[in-house]
C-alpha positions in Angstrom: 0.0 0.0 0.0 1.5 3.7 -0.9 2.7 5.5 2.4 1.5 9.0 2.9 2.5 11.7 5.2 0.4 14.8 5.4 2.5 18.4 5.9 -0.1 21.4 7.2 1.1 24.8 7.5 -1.3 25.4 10.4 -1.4 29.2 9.7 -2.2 28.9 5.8 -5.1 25.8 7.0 -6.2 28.6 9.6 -6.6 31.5 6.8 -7.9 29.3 4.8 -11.0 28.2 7.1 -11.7 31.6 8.2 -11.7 33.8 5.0 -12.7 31.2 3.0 -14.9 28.9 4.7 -16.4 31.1 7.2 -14.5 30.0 10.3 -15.3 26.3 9.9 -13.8 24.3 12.5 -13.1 20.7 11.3 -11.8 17.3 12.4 -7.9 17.7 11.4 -7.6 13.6 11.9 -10.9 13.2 9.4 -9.3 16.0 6.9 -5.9 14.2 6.9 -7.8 10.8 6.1 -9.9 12.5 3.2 -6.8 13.9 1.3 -5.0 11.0 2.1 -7.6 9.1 -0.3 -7.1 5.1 -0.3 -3.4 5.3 0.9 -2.5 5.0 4.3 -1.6 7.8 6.4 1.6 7.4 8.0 1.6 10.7 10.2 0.3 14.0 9.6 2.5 17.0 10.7 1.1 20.0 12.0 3.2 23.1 12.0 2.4 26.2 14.0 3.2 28.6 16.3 2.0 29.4 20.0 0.7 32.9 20.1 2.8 35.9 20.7 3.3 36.5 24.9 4.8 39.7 26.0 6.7 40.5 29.2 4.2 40.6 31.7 1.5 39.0 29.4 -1.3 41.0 29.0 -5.1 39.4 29.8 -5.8 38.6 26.0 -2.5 37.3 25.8 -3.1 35.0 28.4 -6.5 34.0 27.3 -4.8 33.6 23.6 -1.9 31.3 25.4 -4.7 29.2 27.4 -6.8 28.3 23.8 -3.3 27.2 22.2 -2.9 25.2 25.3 -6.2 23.7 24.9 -6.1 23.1 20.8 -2.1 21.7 20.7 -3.9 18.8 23.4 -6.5 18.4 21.1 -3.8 17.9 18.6 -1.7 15.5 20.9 -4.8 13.4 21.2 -5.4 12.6 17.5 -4.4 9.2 16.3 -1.0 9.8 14.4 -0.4 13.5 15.0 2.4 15.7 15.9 2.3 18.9 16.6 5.8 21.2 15.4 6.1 24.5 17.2 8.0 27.7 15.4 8.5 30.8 17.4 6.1 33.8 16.4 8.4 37.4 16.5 7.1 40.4 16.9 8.6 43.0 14.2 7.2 46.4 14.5 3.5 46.1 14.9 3.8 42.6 12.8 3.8 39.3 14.1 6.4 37.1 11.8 6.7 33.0 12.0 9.9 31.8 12.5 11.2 28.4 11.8 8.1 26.9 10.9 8.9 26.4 6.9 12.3 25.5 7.7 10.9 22.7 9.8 8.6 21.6 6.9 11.4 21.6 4.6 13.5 19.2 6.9 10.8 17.0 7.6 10.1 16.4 4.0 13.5 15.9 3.1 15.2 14.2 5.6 11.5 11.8 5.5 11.7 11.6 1.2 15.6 10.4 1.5 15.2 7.7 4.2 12.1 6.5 2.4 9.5 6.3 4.9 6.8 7.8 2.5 6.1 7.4 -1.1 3.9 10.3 -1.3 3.8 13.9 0.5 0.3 15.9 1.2 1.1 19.9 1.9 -1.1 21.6 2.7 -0.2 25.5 2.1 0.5 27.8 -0.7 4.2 28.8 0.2 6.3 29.1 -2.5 9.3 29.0 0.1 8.7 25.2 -0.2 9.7 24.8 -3.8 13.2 23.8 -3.2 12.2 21.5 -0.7 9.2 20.1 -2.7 11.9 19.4 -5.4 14.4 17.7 -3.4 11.0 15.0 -2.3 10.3 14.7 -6.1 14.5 14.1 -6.8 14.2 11.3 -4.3 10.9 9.6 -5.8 8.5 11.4 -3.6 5.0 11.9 -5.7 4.3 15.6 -3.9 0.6 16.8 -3.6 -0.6 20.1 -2.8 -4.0 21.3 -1.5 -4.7 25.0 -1.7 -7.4 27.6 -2.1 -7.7 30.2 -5.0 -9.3 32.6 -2.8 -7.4 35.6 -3.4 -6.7 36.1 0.4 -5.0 32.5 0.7 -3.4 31.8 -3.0 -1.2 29.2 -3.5 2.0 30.7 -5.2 2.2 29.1 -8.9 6.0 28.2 -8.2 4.8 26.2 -5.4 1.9 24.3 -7.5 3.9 24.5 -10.3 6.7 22.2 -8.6 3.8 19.5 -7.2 3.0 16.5 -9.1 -0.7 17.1 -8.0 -2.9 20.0 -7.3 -5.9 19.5 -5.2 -8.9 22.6 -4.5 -9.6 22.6 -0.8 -13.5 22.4 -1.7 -16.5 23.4 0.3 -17.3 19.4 0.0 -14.4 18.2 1.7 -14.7 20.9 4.3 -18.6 20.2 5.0 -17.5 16.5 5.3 -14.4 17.7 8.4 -17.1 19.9 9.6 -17.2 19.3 13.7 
């Protein structure tokens, strides 16, 4: 049976449910099964960052840190998850992920080249993943990518471009990961 492994950039998934699908909250186990199709699921990968926290935290920081808290157990719970934690910087009045597509990138390397998947899922629209998409597909790694064409979460065409397969994150397959 083909081996899959499913790669979600937890901010682009987030963007995507709330300006496109009207702040669905879905079933990320049932999600990961759907795209997975009739191949079995490995481990799905979940990369995100804990909410900014300044020094002392104010209220709504704390209240932001205590939901993460809640949704990465959530997370630790599903059947073949793992959660993969970046650092969010504050720059200026912007809030900036850190190490999050670097970890990615690893992962789907270092995973393509010691051959414990024959195909990839992403789930983002990152073009900064082209090189690393490539490397998967050098190794024998059939790449998918799901993605949105809402203008407020494109996928970069380098990006789907690069994939072997492009898959439309579709109002079906949210309605059937609706909670």
């Amino acid at each position: 049976m083909v081996k899959s492994v499913v790669f979600i950039d937890g901010a682009y998934l987030a963007k995507v449910l709330k300006n496109v699908f009207n702040n669905a909250r879905i079933d990320l186990e049932r999600f990961s099964n759907k795209i997975c199709g009739n191949t079995e699921r490995i481990r799905t990968y979940y990369y995100f960052c804990r909410p900014y926290s300044s020094s002392p935290p104010t209220q709504d920081e704390i209240a932001r840190g205590a939901d993460f808290d809640r949704f990465q157990d959530k997370i630790k719970k599903l059947n073949r998850f793992e959660m993969k934690l970046g650092k969010l910087q504050k720059i200026g009045n912007e809030f900036k992920q850190k190490r999050v597509d670097v970890q990615l990138s690893v992962d789907l390397v270092g995973m393509s080249y010691r051959g414990q998947m024959d195909r990839a899922i992403l789930v983002t629209g990152d073009s900064d993943f082209v090189p690393a998409v490539t490397a998967a597909r050098d190794a024998g790694i059939v790449v998918a990518v799901y993605y949105t064409r809402h203008p407020s979460t494109y996928a970069h065409d380098e990006l789907l471009d690069a994939c072997d397969e492009r898959h439309e994150i579709t109002q079906d397959l949210i309605d059937g990961c609706v909670i």
